[in-house]
C-alpha positions in Angstrom: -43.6 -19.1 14.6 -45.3 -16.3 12.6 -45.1 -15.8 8.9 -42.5 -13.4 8.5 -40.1 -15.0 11.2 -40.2 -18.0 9.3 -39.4 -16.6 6.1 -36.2 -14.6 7.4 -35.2 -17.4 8.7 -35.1 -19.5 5.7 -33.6 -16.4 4.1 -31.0 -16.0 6.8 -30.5 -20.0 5.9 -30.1 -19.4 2.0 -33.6 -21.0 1.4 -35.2 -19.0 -1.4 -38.9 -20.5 -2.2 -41.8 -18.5 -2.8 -45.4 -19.2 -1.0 -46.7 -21.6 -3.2 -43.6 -23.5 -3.5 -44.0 -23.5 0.5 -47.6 -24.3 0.6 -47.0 -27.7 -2.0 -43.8 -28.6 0.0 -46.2 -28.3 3.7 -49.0 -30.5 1.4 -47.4 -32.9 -0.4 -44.2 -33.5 1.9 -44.9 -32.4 5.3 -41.4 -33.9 6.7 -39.9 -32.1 4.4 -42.4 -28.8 5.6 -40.8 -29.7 8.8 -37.2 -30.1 8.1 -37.9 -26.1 6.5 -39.6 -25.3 9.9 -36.1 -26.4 12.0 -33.8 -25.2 9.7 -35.6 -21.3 9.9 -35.9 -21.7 13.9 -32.1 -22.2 13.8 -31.1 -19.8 11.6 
């Protein structure tokens, strides 16, 4: 999934974080990352 698919997604799924929020979410919490990743695949 590219970039911007990934983001409308999340904002298609009421997920509002910016790119470093998203960047130390993928870092620090990658199953969390993940959980991000499904919920903007589905939406």
């Amino acid at each position: 999934m590219n970039y911007s698919t990934f983001m409308h997604g999340l904002k298609l799924a009421g997920v509002d974080m910016n790119r470093k929020m998203l960047s130390e979410t993928a870092i620090h919490d990658p199953a969390a990352f993940t959980a991000l990743c499904e919920l903007a695949k589905n939406a």
